[in-house]
N, C-alpha and C positions, 0 to 999 in steps of 0.2 A: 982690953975691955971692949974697946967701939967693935972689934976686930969680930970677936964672938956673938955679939949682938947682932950685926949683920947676917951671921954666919945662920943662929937660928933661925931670923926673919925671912930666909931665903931657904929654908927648910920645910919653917912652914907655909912659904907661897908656894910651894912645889907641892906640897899637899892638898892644899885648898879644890884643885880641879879635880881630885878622886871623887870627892864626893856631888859632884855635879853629874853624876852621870844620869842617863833615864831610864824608867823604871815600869816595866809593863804590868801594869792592875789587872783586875778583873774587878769590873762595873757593870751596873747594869744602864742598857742604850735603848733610843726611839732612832728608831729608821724606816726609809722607806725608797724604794726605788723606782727609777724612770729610765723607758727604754725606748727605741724609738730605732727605725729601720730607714737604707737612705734609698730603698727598693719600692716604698707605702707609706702613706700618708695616715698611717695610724701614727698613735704614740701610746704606751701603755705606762702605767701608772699605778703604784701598789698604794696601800693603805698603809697607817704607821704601825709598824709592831713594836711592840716589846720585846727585849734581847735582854734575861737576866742576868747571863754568865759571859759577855763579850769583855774581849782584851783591848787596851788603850792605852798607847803610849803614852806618860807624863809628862813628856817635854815637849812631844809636836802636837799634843791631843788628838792623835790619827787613831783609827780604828785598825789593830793587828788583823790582817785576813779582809780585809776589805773588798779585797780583790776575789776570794771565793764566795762571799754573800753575791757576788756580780755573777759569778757565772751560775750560780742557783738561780738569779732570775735569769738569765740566757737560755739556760735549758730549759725551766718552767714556760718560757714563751715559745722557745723549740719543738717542745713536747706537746704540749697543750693548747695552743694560742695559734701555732703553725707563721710565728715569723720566722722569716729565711734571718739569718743573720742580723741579731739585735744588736747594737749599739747599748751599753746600761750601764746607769750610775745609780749610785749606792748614796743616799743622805742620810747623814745620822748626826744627834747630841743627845746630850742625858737630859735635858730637861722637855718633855711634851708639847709645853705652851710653844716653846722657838719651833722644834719640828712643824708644829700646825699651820705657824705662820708661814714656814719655809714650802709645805706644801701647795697651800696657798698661793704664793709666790709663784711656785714651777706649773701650777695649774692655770694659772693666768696670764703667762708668758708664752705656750702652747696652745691653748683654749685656742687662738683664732687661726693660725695656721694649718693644723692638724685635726685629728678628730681621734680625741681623747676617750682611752677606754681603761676605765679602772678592772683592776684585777685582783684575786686574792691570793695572791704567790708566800707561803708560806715560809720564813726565813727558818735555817737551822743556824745555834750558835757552833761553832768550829774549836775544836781545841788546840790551845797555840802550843805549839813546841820548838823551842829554842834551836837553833840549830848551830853547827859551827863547821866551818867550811874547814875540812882536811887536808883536801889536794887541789893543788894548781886544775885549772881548766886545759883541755888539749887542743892545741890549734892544728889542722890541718895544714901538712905542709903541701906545696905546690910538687905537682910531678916535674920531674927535670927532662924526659922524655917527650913530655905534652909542650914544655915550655919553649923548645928548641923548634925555629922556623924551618921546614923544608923547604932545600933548593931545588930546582929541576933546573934542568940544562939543555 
């Protein structure tokens, strides 16, 4: 009897972590980004947008694709702006009021060093797709020819 009871209890703790996994939405975001060059003493600075349709992980509250909102302003400043190589972050949450303040925040902690120029760099939302890794990565092997020291005599 005790025997079986344990035996379920440890069935269902082995279960338990299935369903903790995370879970990528589709929410709507306020973002906005700062970019800044270590060439010029600008710093550029967007406005908050709206993002209807952006993905968001559950469990880290990260924004999926974070990383290509960055390089749309990279090349908005590249293209248009003519900074050599920008440095840019991406700020985002779902509620307006925290963004405001968080702008705020980045505009006032740059304000005196730099010379802040806002901009209207236009965000696209990105569509996420899942991906799953196939095959192993390939390492290049070393030549055994190159590796071997010559003697001279």
């Amino acid at each position: 009897m005790r025997k079986s009871f344990f035996y379920v209890l440890f069935c269902l703790a082995c279960l338990l972590p299935q369903n903790a996994e995370a879970k990528i939405k589709q929410q709507p975001v306020y973002l906005f980004g700062f970019a800044t060059s270590f060439v010029d003493s600008t710093a550029y600075i967007t406005d908050i947008q709206y993002i209807d349709s952006a993905y968001v992980d559950t469990k880290t509250k990260f924004l999926i694709g974070r990383n290509l909102y960055s390089v749309q302003l990279q090349d908005f400043l590249e293209n248009n702006e003519g900074c050599k190589h920008p440095v840019t972050s991406i700020f985002f949450g779902v509620k307006k009021e925290k963004m405001e303040k968080k702008l705020l925040a980045v505009r006032r902690r740059f304000e005196g060093d730099l010379k802040l120029k806002t901009i209207v760099c236009p965000f696209r939302a990105e569509s996420y797709v899942e991906r799953e890794i196939t095959s192993s990565p390939v390492i290049a092997q070393p030549d055994k020819k190159s590796s071997k020291k010559s003697k001279k005599k």
